[in-house]
N, C-alpha and C positions, 0 to 999 in steps of 0.2 A: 364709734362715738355718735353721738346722737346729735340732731338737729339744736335739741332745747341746751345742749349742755354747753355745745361747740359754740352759742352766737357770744356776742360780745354784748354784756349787759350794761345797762341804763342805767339801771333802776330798781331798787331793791322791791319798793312799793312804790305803786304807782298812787295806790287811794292812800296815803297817807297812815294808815291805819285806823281810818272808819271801818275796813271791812274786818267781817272774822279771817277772811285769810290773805296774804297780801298777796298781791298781783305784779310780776316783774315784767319789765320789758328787756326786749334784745333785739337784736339787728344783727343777721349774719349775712344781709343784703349789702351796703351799702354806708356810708358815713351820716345817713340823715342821725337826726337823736330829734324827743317832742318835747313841746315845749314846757315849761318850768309849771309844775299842777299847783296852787291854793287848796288848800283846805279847806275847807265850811266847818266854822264852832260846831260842835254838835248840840241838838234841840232835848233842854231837860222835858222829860215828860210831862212833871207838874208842871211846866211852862205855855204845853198845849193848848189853846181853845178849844171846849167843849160843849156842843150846842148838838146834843141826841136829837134828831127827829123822828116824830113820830109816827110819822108816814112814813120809815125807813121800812118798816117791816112788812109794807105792802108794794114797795118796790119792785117791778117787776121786769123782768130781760128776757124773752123767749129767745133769743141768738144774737150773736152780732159777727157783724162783718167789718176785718182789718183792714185799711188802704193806706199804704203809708205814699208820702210824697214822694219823689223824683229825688234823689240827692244827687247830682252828676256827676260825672268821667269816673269809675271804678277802680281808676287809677289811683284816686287818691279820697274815696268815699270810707265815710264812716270809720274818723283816724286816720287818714290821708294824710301825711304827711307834708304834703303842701298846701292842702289848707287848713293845715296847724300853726305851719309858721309863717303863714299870712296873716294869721290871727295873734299869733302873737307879737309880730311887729305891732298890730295897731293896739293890742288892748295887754299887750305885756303877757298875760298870763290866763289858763280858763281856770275852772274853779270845779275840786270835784266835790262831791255831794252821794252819797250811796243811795237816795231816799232824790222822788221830787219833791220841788220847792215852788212858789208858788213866783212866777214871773211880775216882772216890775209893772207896779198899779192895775193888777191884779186883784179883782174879788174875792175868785175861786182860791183858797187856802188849801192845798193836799195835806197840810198837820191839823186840820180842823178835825175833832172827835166828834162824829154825829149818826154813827150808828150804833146801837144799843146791843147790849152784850147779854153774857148767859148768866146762870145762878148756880153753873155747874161746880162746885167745891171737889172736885177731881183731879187725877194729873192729866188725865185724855179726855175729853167728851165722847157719849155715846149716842148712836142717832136717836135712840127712843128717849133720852129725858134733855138733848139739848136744844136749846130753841133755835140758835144758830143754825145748827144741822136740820133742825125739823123743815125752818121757812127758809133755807138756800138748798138742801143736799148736801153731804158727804162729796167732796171736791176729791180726798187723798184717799188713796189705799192704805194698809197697815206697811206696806214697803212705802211707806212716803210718794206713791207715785201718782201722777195725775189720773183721775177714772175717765175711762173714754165715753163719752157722751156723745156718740156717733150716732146713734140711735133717735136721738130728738131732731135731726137734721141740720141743726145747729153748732155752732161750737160754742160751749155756754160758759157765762162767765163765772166766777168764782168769790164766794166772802168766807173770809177767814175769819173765828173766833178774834178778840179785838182786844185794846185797853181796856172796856170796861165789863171782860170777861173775867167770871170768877174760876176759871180753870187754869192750870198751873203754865209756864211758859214751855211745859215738854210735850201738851196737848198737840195730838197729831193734826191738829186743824189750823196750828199753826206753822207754817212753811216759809212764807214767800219773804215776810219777816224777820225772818231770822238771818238774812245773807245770803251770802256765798257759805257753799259746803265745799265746794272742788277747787281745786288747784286750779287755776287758770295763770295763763299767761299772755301778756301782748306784744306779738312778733310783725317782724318788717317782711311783708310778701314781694314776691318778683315782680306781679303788674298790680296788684293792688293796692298796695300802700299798706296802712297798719292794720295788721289783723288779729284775731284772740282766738286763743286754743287751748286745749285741756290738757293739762299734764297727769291727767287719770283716769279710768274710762266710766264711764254715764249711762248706767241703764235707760231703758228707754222710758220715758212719762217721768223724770225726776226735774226738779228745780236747778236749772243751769245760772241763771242772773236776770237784772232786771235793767231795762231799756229807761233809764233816769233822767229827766233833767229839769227843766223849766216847765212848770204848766199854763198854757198861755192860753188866750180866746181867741177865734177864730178869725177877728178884726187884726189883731197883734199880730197873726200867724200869716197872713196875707199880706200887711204890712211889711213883714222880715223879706217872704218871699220876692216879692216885689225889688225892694232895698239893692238883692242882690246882683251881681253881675255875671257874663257868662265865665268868668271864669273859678267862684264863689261856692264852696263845696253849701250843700242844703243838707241838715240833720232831723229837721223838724219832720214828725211822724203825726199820724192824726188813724184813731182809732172812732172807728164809726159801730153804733153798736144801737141794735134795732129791737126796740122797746114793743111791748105786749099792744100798747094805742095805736101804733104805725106809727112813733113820730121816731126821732134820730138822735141817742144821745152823740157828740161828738165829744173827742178830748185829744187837744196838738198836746202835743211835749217836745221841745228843743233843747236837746242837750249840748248846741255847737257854744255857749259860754261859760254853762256850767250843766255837770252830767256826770254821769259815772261809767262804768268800763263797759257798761250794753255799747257806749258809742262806740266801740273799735268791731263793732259785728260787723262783718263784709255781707254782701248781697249772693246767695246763690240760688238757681232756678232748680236743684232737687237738695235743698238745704236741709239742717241736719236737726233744729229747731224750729219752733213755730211761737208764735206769741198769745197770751189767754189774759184777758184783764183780770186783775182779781184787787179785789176789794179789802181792807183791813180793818182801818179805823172811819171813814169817812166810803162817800158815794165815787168819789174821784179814785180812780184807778190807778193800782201800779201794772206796768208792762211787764208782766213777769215772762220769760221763755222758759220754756221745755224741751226737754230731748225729742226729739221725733222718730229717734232710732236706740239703737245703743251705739254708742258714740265711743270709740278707741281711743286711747291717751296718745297726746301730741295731735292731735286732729285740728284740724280747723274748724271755729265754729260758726254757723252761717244762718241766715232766715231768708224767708220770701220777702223782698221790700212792697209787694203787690198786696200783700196778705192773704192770699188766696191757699197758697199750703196748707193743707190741715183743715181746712175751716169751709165747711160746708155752708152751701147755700141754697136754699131753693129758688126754681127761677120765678122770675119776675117779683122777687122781692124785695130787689135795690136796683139803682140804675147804676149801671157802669159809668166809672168816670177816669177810664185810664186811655185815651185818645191823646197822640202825642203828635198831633196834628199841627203844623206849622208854627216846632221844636224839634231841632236835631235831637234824634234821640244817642243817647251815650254807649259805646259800647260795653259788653257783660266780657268778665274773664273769669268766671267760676268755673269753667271745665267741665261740667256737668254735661253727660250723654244728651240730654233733653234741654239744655242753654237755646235760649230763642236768642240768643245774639246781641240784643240790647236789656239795659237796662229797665225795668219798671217806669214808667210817666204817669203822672196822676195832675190834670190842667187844672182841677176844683180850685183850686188858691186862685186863680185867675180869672175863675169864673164863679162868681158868685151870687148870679141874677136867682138859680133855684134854691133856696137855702128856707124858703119856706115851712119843712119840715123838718129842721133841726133845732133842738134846741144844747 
């Protein structure tokens, strides 16, 4: 009998049934259970704001580079079970959402429509007549899978045909959108607390899930950081991504209140995912992840919390900002041959004198 059959289940669905496919949890570790999930209404379309800019199309990203924050003790990161039900003592309940949402007194809107779509009357777009594909590239293969753009030194980012695309919803340019395609499930690990694994296997370069939650600015995101204590699990990720002018677009998302099931991704230092922003309807990014292998059913699923996986950089093009420098740093239990032992540390939320080039 198998691991996924034998645990003692939760949870039929975890998202409620936002997702295309539902997400079950089990525990064959232990008596913890997570805490009670909300649902988020779902957002009608015609309800959207739509405000196309028209400098969208001259948008420009020559690479970008991921760093996500320190979330601490691996023990209980990323769906950690104690600091789920830490949380839900104080706030009762988190809230999931499949899609970000845009954080409390908040500008940046992620449902804002503002990138301009094609004229393509088709079911797929083709690179020669669609504009989309002309001014971004062809992002997917005809197998749905991510095109490796190793070659530009970069790991580049992605816009996907949109809402006010005239091409059908089965257009292969659209992906990241449409959900989950796999079976996944959220399981109780031995030292790491809650973690998420495929109950089917995953070629490599396809659309695993997306890392969901609050989109917040970089004031709010230091703010949280801050807030917290040593013993306060951190979910907030911050995607740095380096614009054609040298300046720094950034973008936090905190799914520790409300998020969706990327938060149960554990940390591994040869992880089996990697993360690619990609764009839909608006400039604000969803966290999408990808296989970074082919990935076996019942697997665990894991990403760099560094960013550095997958994602090329040339030197001297960014400053490092992962110095964990008078911060215990957390220990790593990914079991990976090449585990450096701790966790990921990223000090920028606490230092934030150079911030001169981001915008």
């Amino acid at each position: 009998m198998t691991a996924a059959s034998s645990a003692r289940a939760l949870a039929s669905d975890l998202c409620g049934g936002l997702e295309n496919l539902p997400v079950p949890v089990l525990n064959e570790v232990d008596n913890d259970c997570l805490p009670p999930l909300q649902v988020l209404p779902e957002v009608s379309l015609a309800s959207l704001p739509v405000s196309v800019s028209p400098s969208a199309s001259s948008y420009q990203l020559f690479g970008s580079k991921l760093a996500i924050w320190f979330r601490g003790p691996q023990s209980a990161v990323v769906g950690g079970s104690d600091a789920q039900l830490r949380w839900s003592r104080r706030r009762h309940s988190s809230k999931y959402t499949p899609e970000n949402v845009a954080g409390p007194e908040e500008d940046l809107d992620p449902t804002e429509i503002s990138l301009p779509g094609c004229e393509c009357f088709v079911s797929s777009c083709e690179q020669d007549a669609c504009t989309c594909l002309q001014r971004y590239l062809r992002a997917y293969d005809e197998n749905l899978c991510l095109v490796d753009f190793k070659e530009t030194g970069y790991s580049r980012p992605v816009f996907e045909c949109n809402i006010m695309c005239k091409c059908s919803e089965a257009c292969k340019n659209r992906l990241v959108q449409r959900g989950l395609t796999f079976k996944l499930q959220v399981f109780k690990t031995s030292k790491k607390g809650w973690g998420l694994r495929t109950l089917e296997p995953i070629r490599r370069g396809r659309f695993v899930c997306e890392y969901g939650g609050e989109v917040i600015s970089l004031p709010e995101a230091s703010r949280r950081i801050r807030s917290q204590n040593c013993v306060d699990m951190n979910f907030i990720i911050a995607v740095r991504e380096h614009l054609s002018n040298g300046k720094i677009l950034e973008t936090y998302v905190d799914p520790t209140h409300i998020g969706n099931v990327g938060r149960f991704l554990n940390h591994s230092c040869d992880p089996n995912l990697y993360m690619v922003p990609v764009r839909v309807n608006s400039l604000v990014p969803r966290l999408a992840l990808f296989a970074a292998r082919n990935i076996a059913a019942e697997e665990e699923l894991s990403y760099d919390y560094s960013g550095k996986f997958n994602n090329l950089q040339k030197e001297g093009t960014t400053k490092e900002r992962s110095s964990g420098k008078g911060r215990a740093l957390k220990s790593c239990y990914c079991g990976a041959q090449s585990c450096t032992g701790f966790l990921p540390f990223d000090s920028s939320l606490y230092n934030l004198e150079d911030q001169s080039n981001v915008i």
